[in-house]
N, C-alpha and C positions, 0 to 999 in steps of 0.2 A: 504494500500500500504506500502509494505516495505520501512524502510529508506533507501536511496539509499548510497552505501558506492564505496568510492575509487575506489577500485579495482576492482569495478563493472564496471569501466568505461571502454574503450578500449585505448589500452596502448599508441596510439597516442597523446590523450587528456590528459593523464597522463605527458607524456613527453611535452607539447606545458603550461603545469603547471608548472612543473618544471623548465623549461627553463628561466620562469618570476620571480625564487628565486635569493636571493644573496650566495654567498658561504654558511654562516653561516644555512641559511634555509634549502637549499640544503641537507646539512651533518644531519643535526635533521631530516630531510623530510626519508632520506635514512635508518634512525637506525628503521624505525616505521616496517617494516616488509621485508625479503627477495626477496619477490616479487620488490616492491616500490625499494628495494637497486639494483635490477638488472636494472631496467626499469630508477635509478637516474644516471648511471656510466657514461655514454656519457656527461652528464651536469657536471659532478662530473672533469672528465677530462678536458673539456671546460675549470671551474673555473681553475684548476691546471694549466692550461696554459696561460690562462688570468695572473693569478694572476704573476707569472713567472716571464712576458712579460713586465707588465706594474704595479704593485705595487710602483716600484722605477722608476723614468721617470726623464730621465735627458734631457735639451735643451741650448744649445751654444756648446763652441769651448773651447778649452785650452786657458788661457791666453797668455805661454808662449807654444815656440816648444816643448820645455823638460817639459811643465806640466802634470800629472797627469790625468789621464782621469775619475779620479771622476767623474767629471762636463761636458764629453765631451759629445754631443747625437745631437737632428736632430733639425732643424729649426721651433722654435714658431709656424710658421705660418703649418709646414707641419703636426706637431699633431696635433695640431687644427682643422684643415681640417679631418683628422681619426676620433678625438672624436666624432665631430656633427656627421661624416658620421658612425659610430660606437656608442651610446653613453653609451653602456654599461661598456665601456673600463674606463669612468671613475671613476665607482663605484671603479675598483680595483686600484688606483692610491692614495697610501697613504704617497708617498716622493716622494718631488719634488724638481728638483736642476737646479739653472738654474746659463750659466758662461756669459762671456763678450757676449755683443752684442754688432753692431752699430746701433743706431735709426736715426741718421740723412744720407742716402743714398743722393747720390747725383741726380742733377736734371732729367739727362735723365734716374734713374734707378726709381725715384719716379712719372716719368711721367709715366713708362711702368709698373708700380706694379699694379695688379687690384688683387680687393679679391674676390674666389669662390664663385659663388653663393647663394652655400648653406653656407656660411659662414655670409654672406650677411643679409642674410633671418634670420638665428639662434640671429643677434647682433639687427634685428629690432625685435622680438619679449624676448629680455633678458629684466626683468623685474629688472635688477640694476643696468642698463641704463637712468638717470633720464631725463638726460643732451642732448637734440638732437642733439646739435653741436655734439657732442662722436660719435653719431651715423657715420659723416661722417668722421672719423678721424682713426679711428682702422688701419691703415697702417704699422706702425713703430713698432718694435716687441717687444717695450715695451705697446703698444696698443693690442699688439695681448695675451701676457703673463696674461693681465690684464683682459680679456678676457676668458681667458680660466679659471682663476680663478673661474669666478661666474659659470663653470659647471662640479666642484672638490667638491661630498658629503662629499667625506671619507678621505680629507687630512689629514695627522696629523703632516708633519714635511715637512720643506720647506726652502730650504737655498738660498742664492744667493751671487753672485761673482765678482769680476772683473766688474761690471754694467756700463755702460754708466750713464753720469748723469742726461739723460731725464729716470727717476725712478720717475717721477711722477704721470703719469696715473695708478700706479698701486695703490699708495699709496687712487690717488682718488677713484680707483674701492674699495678697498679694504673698505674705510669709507661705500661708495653706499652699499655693501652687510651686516655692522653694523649695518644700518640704518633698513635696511629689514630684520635684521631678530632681530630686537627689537620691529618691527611690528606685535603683535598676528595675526593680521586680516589679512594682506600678506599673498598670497599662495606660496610663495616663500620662504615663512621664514623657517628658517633652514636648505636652501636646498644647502647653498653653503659657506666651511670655517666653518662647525659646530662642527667639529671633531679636530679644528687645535690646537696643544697645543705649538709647538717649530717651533721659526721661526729665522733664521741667516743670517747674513749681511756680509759679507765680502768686503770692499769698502774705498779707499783709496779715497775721493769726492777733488778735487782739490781748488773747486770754493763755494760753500755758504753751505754747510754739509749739503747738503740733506740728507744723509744715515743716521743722525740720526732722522731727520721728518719720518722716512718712517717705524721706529717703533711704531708710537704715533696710528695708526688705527691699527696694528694689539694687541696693549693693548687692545681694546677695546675688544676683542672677546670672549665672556664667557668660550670657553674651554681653551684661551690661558694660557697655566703656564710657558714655558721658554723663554725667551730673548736672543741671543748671537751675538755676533758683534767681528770684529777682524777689525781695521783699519779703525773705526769711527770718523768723527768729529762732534761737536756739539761746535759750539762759536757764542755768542751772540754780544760780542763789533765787529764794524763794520759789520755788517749784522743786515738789517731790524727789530725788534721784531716779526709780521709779518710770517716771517721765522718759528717760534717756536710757532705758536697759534696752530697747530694740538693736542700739546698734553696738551694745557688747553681745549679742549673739549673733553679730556677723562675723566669721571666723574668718572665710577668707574673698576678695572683690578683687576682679581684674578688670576695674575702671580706670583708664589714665588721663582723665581729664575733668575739672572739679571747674564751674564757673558761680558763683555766686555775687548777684550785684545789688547793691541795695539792699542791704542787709545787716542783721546784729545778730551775731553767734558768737559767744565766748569763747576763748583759748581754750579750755573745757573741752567743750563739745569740739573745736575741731582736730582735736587728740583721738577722741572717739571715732568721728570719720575715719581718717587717715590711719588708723593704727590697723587697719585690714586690708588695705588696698599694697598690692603687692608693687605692682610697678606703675606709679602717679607720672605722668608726664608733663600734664599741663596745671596750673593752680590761676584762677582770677579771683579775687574777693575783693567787694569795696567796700566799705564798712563805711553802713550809717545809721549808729544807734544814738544819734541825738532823735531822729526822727519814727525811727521804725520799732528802736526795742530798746532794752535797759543796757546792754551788752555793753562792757568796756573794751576798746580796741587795745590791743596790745600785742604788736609790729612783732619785740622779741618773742614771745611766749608761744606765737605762731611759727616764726622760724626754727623754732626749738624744736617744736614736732616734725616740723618738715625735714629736720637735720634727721631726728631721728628715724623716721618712718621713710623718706624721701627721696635723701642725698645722692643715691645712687643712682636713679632714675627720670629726677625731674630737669627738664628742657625749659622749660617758660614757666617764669614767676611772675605775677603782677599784685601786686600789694599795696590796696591806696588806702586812705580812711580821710574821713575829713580834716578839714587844714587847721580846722579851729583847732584838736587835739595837742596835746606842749611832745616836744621838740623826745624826749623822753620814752612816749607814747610811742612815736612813732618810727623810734630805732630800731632795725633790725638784725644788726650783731651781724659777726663777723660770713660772709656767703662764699668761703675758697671749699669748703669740703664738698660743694657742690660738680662735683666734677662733668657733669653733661648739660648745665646751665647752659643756654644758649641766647636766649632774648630776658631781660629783665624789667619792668616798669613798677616806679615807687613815690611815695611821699618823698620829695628835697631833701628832707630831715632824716631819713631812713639812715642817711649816716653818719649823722651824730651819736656821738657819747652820751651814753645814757649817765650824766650828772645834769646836777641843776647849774650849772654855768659850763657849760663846754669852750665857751671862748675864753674864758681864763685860763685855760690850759695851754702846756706846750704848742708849739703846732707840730713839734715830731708826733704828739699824741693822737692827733687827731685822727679820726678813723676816713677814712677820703676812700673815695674809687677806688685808684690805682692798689690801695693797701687791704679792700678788703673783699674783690672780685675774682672768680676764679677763671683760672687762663682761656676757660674755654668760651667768655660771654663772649657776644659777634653785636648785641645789639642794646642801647639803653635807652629809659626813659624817666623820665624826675618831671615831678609832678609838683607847684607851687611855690616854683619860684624862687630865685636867691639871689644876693649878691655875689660879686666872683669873691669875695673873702669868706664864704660858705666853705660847703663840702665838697661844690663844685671847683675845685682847686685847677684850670685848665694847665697850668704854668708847671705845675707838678706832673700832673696827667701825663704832660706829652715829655716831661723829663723822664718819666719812670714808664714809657711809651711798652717797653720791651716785659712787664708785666702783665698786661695786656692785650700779648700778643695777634687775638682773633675779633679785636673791639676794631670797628669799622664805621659805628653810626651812634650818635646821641642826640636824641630828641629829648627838648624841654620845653612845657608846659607850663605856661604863663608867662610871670615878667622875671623876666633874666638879666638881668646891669652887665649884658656881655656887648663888645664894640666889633666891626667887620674884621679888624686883625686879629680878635682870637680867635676868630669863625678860621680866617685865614690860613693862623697857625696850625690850628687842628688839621686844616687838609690837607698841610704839608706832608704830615706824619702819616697820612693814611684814615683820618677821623674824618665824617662830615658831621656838622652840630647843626642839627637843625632847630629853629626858634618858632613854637608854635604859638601867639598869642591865644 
């Protein structure tokens, strides 16, 4: 008997095959012969409109009337309802944004809320569901987001906004799905968050900083590498310990890149981050706890972790805080153990001496660029400003040039008391300094 081939089949059974690829298969399935590509094109179109549709899936509201409709798209609960009743839609769902919601509804709209059935039915047989009380609780559409999460294969990028600050369910679902898919023997494992690598916070938390608990599980995720947050708080004095135990049971994160802007988190807490991330590459933080949270900045305390958890690994350091903060604050101690330092951006002050008069001091003492960068930086930037009898010493710089050796560019930010022939000097040696007002 002949091997029975493909195209031997009748073109129904061909296509009812087809239809059970993913795009990628699809496309490979179609190049195999012109027969197959005629008989893929119906599927082929499918994906193209699928993918279209629901690749980028956005759910809330604008924060503001005049917001942006980035973030603006349809109700938790109503996609929800689509996927299960659809569930191929969520193969193509690779960014996911989600804006304000409220989870606490008031009494007579939570007496009248009932969930779909088949919603119902999909949440009793989800197997990163551990917890039975969960089972009857999914109401609130930070229940429902949390939800939808454990049946997202192909996420890869997922931000969030303006949140209410019942953000907790999700944080738990999100640990439940770590759990399982650390589990070989789970048939579940890796079916859900396998593919996520960038996940963003947008969250101004008024009351105990949850927003920054609610990164500590998605560290956990093997594919995870980016971090971002804009409006975080993280403070340990007054609040619980407690509070902060999510990300002492992260043991180990292979994220190499942390952005947080606008923001107040303690030296504390970011010891906690960083003390599980294996190999950190990139670090951004800009600290603003006059405005967003109680957090006191503190330049060294921060480098101290980075030295320790860090040094070997990190590429680009950007470390600002407001300018209002004293001279003190915003030292950052000595950055030669850094050996793969490559781009740096800081507070002007960053390298002063941490005393209360550092210009009464020698000026051998002074802690200056040249004396406290390691060979390998290529790129700088100083943030607020100095006279040249600061720390921006150029007349040294280019004396002590051959410490240095891979420094090629200096950008400074704000008003700089520097004149065309220092600018000059520098590009003698190989520096260009550029002056941003």
């Amino acid at each position: 008997m002949a091997p029975l081939d493909l195209l031997s089949l009748p073109n129904e059974i061909i296509t009812q095959v087809i239809d059970e690829l993913d795009l990628t298969d699809t496309w490979s399935v179609a190049q195999t012969s012109k027969a197959i590509h005629h008989v893929s094109q119906p599927a082929m179109k499918r994906h193209r409109v699928y993918k279209a549709e629901f690749s980028l899936v956005r759910l809330g509201e604008p924060y503001m009337d005049n917001d942006d409709t980035r973030f603006e798209g349809s109700l938790p609960l109503v996609f929800l309802e689509q996927v299960i009743r659809e569930p191929r839609i969520a193969s193509y769902l690779t960014d996911l944004r989600l804006s304000l919601w409220s989870d606490v509804p008031d009494d007579d709209f939570r007496a009248e809320q009932q969930l779909p059935a088949v919603i119902l039915a999909a949440i009793y047989n989800c197997p990163y569901i551990v917890d039975e009380v969960a089972l009857l609780m999914p109401k609130g559409q930070a229940h429902q987001v949390a939800f939808l999460l454990t049946l997202l294969p192909n996420l890869r990028s997922m931000a969030m906004r303006c949140m209410c600050d019942e953000i907790v369910p999700v944080a738990e679902m999100v640990w439940n799905i770590v759990q399982v898919n650390h589990n070989m023997s789970s048939a579940a494992q890796g079916k859900a968050l396998s593919k996520l690598t960038k996940i963003s916070i947008e969250h101004h938390d008024t009351e105990n900083g949850q927003d920054v608990v609610l990164f500590a599980p998605f560290m956990s995720l093997p594919s995870m590498r980016s971090l971002c947050g804009r409006m975080i708080r993280g403070e340990i004095d007054g609040y619980p310990c407690t509070t902060f135990h999510d990300f002492r049971a992260v043991e180990h994160s292979q994220m190499d890149e942390i952005e947080m802007l606008y923001s107040s988190i303690d030296s504390a807490i970011w010891e906690l981050i960083l003390k599980p991330i294996e190999n950190l590459k990139r670090l951004t933080y800009e600290h603003a706890g006059a405005i967003v949270g109680n957090a006191e900045y503190d330049g060294l305390g921060i480098t101290e972790h980075l030295r320790k958890y860090a040094s070997h690994s990190l590429q680009h350091l950007d470390l600002t805080c407001d300018l209002g903060y004293n001279e003190e604050d915003q030292f950052v101690g000595d950055l030669k153990g850094f050996k793969l330092l490559r781009t740096l951006r800081l507070n002007a002050k960053a390298f002063c001496p941490k005393v209360d008069n550092w210009r009464s001091r020698p000026e051998v003492e002074y802690d200056r660029m040249a004396d406290t960068l390691p060979t390998s930086i290529q790129a700088v930037t100083l943030v607020g400003g100095f006279a040249n009898d600061g720390p921006l010493d150029l007349a040294k710089l280019i004396e002590e040039r051959h410490k240095l050796p891979e420094l090629t560019r200096i950008d400074l930010e704000g008003a700089w008391d520097l004149t065309q022939s220092h600018l000059d000097l520098c590009k003698s040696v190989g520096i260009e300094v550029v002056v941003k007002t």
